[in-house]
N, CA, C and O atoms as a Tinker XYZ file with bonds, in Angstrom:
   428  protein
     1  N     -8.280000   32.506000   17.090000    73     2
     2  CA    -8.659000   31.327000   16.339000    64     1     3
     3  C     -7.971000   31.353000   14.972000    63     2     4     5
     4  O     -8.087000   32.229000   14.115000    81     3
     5  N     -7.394000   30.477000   14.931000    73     3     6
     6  CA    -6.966000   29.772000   13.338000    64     5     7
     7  C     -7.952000   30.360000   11.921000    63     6     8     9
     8  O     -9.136000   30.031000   12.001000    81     7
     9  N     -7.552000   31.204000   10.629000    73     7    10
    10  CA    -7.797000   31.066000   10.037000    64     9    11
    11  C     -8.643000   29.325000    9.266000    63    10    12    13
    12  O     -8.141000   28.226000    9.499000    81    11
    13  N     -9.906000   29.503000    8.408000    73    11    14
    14  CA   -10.270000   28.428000    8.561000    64    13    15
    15  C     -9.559000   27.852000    7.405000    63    14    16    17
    16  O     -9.769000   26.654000    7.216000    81    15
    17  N     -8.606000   28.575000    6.436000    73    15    18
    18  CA    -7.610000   27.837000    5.204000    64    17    19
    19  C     -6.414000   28.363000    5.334000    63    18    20    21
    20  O     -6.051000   29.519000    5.551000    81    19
    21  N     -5.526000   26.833000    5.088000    73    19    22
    22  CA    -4.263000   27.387000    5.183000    64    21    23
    23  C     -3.382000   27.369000    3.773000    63    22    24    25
    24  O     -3.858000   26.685000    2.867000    81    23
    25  N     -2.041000   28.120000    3.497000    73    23    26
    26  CA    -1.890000   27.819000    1.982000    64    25    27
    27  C     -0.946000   26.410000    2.099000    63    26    28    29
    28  O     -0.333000   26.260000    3.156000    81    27
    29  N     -0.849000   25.662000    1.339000    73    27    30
    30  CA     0.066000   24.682000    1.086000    64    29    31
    31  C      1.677000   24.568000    1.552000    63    30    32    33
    32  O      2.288000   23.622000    2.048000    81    31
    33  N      2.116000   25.938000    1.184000    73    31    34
    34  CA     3.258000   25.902000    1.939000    64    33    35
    35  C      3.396000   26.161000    3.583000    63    34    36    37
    36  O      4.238000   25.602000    4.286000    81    35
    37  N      2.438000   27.082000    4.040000    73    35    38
    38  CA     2.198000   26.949000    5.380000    64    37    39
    39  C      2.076000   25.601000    5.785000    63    38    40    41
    40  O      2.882000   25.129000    6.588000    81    39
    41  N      1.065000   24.871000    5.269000    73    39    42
    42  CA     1.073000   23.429000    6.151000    64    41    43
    43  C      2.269000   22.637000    5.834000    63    42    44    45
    44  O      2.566000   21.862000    6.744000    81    43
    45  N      3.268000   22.595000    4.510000    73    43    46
    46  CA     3.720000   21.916000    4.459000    64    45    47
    47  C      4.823000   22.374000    5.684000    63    46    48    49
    48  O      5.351000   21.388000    6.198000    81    47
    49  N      5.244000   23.611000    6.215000    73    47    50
    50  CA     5.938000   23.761000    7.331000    64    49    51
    51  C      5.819000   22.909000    8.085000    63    50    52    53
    52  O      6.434000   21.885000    8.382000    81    51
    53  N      4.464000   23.698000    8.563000    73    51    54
    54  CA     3.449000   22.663000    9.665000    64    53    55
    55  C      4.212000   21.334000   10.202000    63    54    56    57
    56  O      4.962000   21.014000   11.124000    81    55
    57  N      3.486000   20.667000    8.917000    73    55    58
    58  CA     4.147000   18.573000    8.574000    64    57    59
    59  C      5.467000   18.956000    8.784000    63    58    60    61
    60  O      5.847000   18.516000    9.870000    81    59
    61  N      6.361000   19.616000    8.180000    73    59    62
    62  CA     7.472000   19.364000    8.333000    64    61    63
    63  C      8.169000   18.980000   10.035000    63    62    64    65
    64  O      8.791000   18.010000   10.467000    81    63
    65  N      7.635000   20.433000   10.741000    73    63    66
    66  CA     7.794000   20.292000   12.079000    64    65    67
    67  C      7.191000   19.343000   13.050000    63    66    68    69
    68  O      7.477000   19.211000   14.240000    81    67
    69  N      6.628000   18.936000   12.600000    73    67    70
    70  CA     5.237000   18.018000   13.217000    64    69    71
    71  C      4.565000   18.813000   14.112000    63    70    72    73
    72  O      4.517000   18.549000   15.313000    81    71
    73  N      4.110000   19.644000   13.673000    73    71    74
    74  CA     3.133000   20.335000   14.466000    64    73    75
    75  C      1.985000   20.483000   13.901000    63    74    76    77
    76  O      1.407000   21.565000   14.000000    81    75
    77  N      1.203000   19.000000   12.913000    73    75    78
    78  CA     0.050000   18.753000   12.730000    64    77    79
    79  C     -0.130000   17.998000   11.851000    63    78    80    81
    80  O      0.803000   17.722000   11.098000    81    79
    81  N     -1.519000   17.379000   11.669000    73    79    82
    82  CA    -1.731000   16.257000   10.816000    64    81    83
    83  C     -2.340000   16.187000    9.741000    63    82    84    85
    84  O     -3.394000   16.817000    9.834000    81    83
    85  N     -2.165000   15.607000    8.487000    73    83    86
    86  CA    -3.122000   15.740000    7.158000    64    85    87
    87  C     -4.035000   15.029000    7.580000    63    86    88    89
    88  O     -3.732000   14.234000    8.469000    81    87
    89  N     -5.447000   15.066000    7.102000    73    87    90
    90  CA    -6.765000   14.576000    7.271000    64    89    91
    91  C     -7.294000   14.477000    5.497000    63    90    92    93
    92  O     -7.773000   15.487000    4.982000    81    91
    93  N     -7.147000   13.181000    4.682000    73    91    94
    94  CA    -7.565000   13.038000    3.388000    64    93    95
    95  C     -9.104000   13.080000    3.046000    63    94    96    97
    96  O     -9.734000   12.160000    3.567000    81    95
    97  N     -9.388000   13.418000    2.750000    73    95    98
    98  CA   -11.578000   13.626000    2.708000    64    97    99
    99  C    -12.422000   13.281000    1.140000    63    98   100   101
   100  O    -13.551000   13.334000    0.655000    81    99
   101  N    -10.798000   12.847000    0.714000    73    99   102
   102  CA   -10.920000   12.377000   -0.761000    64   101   103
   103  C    -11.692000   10.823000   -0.458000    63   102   104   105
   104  O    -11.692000   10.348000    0.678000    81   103
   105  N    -12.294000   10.165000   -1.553000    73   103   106
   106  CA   -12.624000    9.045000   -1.559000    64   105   107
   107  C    -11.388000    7.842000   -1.812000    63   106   108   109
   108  O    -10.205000    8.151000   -1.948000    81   107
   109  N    -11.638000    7.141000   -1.830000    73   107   110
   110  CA   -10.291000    5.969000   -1.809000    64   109   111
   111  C     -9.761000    5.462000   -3.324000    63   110   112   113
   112  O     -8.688000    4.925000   -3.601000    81   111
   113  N    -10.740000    5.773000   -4.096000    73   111   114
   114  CA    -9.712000    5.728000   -5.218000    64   113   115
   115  C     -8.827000    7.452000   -6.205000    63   114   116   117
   116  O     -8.120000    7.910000   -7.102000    81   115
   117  N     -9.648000    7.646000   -5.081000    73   115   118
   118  CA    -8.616000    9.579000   -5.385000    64   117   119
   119  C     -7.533000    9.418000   -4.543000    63   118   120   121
   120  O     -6.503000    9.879000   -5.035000    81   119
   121  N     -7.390000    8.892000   -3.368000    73   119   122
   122  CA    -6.513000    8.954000   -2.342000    64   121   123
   123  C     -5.328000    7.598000   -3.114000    63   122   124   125
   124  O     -4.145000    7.737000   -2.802000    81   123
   125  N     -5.595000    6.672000   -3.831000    73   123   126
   126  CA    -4.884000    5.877000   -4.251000    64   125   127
   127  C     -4.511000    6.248000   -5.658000    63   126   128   129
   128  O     -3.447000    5.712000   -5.969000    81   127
   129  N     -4.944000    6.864000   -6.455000    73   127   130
   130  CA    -4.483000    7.833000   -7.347000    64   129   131
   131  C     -3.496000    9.084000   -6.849000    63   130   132   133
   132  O     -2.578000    9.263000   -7.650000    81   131
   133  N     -3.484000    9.800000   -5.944000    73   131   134
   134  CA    -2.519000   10.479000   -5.571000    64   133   135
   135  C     -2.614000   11.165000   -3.872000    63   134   136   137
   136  O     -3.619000   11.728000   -3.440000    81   135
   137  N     -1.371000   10.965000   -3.111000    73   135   138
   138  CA    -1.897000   11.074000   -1.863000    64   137   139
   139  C     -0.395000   11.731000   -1.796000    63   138   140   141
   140  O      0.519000   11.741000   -2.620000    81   139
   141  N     -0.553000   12.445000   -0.070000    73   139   142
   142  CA     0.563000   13.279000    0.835000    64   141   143
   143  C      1.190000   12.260000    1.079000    63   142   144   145
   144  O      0.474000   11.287000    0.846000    81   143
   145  N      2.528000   11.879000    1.561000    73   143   146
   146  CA     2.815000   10.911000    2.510000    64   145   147
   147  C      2.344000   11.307000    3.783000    63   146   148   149
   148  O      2.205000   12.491000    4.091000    81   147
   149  N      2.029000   10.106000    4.729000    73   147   150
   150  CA     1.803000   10.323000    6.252000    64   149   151
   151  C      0.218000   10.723000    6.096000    63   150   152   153
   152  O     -0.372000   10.570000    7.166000    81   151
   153  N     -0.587000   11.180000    5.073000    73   151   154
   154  CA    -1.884000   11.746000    5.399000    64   153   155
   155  C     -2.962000   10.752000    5.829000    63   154   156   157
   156  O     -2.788000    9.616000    5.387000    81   155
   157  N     -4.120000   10.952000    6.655000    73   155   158
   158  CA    -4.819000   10.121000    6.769000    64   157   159
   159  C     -6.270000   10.148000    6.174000    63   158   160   161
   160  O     -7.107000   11.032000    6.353000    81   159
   161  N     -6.420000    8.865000    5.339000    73   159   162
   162  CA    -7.833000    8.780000    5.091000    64   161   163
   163  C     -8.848000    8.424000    5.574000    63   162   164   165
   164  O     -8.975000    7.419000    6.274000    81   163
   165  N     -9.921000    9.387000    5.192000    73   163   166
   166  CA   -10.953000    9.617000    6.327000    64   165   167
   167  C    -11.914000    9.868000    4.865000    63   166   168   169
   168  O    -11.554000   10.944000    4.389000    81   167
   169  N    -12.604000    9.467000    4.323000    73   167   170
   170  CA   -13.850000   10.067000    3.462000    64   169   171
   171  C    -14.754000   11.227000    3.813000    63   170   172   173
   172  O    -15.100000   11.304000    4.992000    81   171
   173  N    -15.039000   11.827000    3.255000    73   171   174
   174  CA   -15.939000   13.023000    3.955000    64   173   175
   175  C    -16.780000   12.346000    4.528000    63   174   176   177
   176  O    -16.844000   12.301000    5.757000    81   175
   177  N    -17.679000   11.615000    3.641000    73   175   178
   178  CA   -18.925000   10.585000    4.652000    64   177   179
   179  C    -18.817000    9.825000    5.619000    63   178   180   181
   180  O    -19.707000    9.145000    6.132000    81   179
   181  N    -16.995000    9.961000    6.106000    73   179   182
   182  CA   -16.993000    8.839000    7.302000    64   181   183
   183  C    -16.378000   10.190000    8.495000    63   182   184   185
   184  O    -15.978000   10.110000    9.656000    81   183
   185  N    -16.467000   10.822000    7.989000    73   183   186
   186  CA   -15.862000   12.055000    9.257000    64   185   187
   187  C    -17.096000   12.039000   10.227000    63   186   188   189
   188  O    -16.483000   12.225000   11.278000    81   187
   189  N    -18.379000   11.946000   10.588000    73   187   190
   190  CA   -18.936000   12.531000   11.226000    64   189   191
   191  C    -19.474000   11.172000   12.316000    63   190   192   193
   192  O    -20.303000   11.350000   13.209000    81   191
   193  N    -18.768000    9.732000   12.002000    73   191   194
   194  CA   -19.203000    8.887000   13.054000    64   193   195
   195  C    -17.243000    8.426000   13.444000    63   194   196   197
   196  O    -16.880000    7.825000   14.456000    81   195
   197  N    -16.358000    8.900000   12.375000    73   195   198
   198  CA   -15.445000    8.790000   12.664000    64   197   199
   199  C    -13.891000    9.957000   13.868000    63   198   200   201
   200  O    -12.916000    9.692000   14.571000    81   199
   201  N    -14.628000   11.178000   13.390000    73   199   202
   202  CA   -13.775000   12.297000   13.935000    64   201   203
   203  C    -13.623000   11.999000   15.523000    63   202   204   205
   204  O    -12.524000   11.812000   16.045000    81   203
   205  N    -14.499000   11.983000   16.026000    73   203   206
   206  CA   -14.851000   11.896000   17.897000    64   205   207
   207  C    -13.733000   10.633000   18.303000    63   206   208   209
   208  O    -13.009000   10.785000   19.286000    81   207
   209  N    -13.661000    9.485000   17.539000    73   207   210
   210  CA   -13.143000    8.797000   17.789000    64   209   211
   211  C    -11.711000    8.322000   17.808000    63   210   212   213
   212  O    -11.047000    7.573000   18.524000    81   211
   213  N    -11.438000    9.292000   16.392000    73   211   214
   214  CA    -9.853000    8.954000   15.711000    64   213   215
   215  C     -9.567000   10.253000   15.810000    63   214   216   217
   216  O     -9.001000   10.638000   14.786000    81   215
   217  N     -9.768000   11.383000   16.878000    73   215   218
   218  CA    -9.275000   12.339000   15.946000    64   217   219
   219  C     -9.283000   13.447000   17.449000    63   218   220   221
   220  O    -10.384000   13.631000   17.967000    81   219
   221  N     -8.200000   14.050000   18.001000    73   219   222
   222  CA    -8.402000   14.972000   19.006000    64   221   223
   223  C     -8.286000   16.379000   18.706000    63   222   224   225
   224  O     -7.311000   16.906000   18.171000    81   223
   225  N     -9.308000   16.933000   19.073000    73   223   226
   226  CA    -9.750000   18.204000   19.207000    64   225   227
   227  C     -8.952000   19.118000   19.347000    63   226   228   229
   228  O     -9.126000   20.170000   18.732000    81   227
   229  N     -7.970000   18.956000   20.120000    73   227   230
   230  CA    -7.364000   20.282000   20.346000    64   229   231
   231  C     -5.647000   20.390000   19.503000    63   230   232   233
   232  O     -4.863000   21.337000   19.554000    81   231
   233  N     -5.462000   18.873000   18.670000    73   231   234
   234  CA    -4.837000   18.642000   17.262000    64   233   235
   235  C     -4.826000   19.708000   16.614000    63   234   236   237
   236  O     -5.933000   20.131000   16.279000    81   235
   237  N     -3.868000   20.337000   16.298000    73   235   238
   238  CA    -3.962000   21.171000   14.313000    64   237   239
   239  C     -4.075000   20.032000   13.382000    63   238   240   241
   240  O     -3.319000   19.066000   13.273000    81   239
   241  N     -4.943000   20.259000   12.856000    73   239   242
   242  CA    -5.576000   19.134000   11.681000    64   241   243
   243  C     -5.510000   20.053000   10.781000    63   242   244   245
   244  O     -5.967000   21.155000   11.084000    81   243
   245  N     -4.822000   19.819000    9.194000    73   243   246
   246  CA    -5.050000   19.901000    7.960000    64   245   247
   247  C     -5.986000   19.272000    7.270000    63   246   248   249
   248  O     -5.592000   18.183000    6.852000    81   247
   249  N     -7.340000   19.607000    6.925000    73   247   250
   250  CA    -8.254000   18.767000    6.099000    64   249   251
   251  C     -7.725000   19.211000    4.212000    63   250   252   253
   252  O     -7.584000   20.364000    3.805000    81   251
   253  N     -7.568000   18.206000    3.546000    73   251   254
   254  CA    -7.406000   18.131000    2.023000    64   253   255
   255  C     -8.154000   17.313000    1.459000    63   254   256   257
   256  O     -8.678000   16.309000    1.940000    81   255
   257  N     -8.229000   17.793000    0.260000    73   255   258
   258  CA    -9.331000   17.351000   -0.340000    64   257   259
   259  C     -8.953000   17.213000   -2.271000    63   258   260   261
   260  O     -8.109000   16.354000   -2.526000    81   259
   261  N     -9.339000   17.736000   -3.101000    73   259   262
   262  CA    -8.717000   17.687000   -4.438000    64   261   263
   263  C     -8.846000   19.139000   -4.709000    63   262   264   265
   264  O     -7.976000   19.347000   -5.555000    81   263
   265  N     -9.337000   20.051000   -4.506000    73   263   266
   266  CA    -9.474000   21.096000   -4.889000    64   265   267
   267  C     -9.667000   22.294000   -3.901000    63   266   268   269
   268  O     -9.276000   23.450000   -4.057000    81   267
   269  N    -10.424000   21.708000   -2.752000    73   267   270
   270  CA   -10.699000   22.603000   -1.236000    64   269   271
   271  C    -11.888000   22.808000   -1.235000    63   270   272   273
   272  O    -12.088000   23.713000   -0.426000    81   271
   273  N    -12.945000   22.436000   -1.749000    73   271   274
   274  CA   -13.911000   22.493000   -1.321000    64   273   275
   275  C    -14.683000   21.253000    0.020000    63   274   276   277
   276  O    -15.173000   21.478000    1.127000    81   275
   277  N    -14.483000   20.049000   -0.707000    73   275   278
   278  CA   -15.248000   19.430000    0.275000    64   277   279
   279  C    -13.976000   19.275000    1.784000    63   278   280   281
   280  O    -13.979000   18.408000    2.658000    81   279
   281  N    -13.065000   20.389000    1.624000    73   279   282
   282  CA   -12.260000   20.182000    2.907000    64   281   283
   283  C    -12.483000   21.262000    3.609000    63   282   284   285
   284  O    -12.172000   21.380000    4.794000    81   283
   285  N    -13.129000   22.265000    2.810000    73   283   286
   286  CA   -13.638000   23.946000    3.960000    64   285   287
   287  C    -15.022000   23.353000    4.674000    63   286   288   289
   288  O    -15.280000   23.585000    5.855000    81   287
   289  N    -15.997000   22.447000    3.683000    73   287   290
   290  CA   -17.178000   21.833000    4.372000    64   289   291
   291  C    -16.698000   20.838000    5.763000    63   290   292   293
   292  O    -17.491000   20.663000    6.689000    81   291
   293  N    -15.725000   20.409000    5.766000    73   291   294
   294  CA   -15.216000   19.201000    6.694000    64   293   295
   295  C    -14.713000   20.703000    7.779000    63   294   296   297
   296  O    -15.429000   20.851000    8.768000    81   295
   297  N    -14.089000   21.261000    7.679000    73   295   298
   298  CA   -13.304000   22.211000    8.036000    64   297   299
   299  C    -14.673000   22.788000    9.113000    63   298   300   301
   300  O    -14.565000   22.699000   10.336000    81   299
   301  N    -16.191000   23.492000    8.306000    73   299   302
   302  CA   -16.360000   24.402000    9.250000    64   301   303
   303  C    -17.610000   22.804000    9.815000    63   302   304   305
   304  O    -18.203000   23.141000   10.840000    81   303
   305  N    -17.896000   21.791000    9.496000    73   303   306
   306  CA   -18.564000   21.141000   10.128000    64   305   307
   307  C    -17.410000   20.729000   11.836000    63   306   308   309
   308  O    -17.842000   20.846000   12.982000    81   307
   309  N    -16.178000   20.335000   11.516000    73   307   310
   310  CA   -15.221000   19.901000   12.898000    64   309   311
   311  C    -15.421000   21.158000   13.761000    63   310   312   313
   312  O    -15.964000   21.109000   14.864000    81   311
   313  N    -14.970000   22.247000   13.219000    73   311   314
   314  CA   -15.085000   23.584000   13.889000    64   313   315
   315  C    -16.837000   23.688000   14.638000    63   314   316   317
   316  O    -17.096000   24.108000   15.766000    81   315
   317  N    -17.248000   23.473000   14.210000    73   315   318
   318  CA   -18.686000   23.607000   14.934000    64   317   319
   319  C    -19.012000   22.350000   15.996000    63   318   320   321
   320  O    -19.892000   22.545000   16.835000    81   319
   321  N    -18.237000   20.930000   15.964000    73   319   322
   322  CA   -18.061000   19.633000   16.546000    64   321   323
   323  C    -16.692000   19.868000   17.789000    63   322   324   325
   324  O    -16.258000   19.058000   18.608000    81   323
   325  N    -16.153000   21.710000   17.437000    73   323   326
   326  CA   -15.616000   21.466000   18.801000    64   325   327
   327  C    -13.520000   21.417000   18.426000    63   326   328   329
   328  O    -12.428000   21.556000   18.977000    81   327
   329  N    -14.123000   21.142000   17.219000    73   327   330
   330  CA   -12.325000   21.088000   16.777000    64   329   331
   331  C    -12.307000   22.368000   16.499000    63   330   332   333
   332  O    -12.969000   22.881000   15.597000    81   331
   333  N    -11.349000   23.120000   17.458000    73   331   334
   334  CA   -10.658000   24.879000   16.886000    64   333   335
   335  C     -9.682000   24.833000   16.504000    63   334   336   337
   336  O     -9.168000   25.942000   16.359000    81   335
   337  N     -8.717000   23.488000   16.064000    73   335   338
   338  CA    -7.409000   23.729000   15.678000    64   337   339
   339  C     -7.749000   22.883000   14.224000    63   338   340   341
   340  O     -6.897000   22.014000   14.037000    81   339
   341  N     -8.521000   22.922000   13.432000    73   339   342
   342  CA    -8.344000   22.408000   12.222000    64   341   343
   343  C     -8.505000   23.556000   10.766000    63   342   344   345
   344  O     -9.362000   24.439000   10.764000    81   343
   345  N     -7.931000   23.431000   10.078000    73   343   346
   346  CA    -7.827000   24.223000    8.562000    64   345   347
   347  C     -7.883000   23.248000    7.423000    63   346   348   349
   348  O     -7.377000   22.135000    7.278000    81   347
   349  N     -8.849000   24.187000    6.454000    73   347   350
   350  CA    -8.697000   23.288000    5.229000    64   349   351
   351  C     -7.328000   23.792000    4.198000    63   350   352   353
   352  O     -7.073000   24.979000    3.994000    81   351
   353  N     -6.925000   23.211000    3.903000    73   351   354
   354  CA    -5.666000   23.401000    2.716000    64   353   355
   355  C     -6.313000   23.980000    1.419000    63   354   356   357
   356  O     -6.866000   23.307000    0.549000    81   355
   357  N     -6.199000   24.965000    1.426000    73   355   358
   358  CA    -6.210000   26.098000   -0.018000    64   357   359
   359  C     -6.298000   25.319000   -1.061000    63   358   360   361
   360  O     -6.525000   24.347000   -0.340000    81   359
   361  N     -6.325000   24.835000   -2.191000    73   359   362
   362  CA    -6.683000   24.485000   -3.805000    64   361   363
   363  C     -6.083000   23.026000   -2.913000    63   362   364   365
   364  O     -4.916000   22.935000   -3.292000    81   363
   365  N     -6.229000   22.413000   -2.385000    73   363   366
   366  CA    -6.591000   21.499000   -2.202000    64   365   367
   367  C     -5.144000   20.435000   -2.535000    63   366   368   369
   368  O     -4.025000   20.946000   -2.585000    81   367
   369  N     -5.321000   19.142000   -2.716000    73   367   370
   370  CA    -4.296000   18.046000   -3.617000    64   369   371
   371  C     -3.498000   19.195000   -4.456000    63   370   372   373
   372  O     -2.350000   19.622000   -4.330000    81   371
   373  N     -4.289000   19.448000   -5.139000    73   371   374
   374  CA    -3.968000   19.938000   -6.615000    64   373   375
   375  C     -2.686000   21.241000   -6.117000    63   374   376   377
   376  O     -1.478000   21.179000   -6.344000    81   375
   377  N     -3.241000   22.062000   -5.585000    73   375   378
   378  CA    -2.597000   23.379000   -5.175000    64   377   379
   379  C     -0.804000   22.526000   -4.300000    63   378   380   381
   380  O      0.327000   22.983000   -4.463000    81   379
   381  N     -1.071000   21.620000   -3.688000    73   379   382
   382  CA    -0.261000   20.976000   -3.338000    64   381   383
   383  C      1.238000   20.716000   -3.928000    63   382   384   385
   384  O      2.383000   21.074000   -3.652000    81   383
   385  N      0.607000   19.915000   -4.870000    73   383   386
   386  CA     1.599000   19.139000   -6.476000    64   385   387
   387  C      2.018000   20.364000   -7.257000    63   386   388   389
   388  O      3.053000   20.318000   -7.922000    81   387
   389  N      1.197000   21.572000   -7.213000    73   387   390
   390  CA     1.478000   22.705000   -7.951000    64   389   391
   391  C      2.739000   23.858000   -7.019000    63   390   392   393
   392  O      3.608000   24.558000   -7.539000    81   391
   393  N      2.428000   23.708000   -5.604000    73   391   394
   394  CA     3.352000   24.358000   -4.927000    64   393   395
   395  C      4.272000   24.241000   -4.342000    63   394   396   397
   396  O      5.185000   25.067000   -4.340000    81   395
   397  N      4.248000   22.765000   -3.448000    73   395   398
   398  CA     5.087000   21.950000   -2.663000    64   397   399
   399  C      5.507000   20.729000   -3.036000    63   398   400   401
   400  O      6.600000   20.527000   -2.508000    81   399
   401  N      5.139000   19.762000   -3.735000    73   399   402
   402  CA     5.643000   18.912000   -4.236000    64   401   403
   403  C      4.647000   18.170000   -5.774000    63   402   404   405
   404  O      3.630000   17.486000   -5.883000    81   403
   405  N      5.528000   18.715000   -6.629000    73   403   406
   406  CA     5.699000   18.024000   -8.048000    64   405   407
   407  C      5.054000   16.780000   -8.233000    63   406   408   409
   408  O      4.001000   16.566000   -8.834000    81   407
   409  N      5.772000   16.011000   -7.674000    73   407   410
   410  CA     5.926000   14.716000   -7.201000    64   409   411
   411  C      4.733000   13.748000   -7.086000    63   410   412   413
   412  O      4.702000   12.527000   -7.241000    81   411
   413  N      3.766000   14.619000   -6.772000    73   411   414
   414  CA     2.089000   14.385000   -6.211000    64   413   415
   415  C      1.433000   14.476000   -7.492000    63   414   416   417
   416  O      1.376000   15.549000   -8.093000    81   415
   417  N      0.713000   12.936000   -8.143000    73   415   418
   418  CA     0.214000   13.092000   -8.891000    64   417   419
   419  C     -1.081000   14.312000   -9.225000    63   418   420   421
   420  O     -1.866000   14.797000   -8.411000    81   419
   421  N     -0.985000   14.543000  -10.480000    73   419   422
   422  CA    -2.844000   15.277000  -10.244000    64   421   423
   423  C     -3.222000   14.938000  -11.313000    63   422   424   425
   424  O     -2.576000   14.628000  -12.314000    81   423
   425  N     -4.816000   15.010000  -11.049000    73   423   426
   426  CA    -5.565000   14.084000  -11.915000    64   425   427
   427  C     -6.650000   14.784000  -11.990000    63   426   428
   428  O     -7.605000   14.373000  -12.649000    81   427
């Protein structure tokens, strides 16, 4: 089983290869203040009527968040819903803009 965090540059491999997907857990004006390209927004509060539906299980999913917390909570709630291929991203947005791309606002 997958470590449940991955570091930033690991996933950004990941994306690079396409061998998995960002999952945003930020709210929508954090996500419009500064976002991944390609990532998808999902609010933390909408993951749990939304995941089953938009979202397959056996996917490597990157959950991010601004810092990594509310993406290890998303992280071990999917993992317990059955998703074994998802990780939360280490320091989160932030750790992001700080390691892999500049570019990415932080706020």
């Amino acid at each position: 089983m997958l470590d449940y965090e991955i570091s930033p540059t690991d996933a950004a491999a990941l994306l690079a290869a396409k061998k998995a997907r960002l999952i945003d857990v930020r709210e929508p004006w954090e996500f419009e203040t500064a976002h991944i390209e390609h990532s998808v927004l999902m609010p933390m509060g909408d993951v749990p009527s939304r995941a089953h539906q938009e979202l397959d299980p056996e996917e490597h999913l990157v959950v991010l968040c601004h810092h990594g917390m509310r993406s290890m909570n998303v992280t071990v709630w999917m993992r317990n819903q059955g998703f074994g291929n998802v990780q939360s991203l280490r320091g989160g947005i932030e750790a992001w803009s700080a390691e892999v791309d500049p570019k990415v606002s932080r706020y």
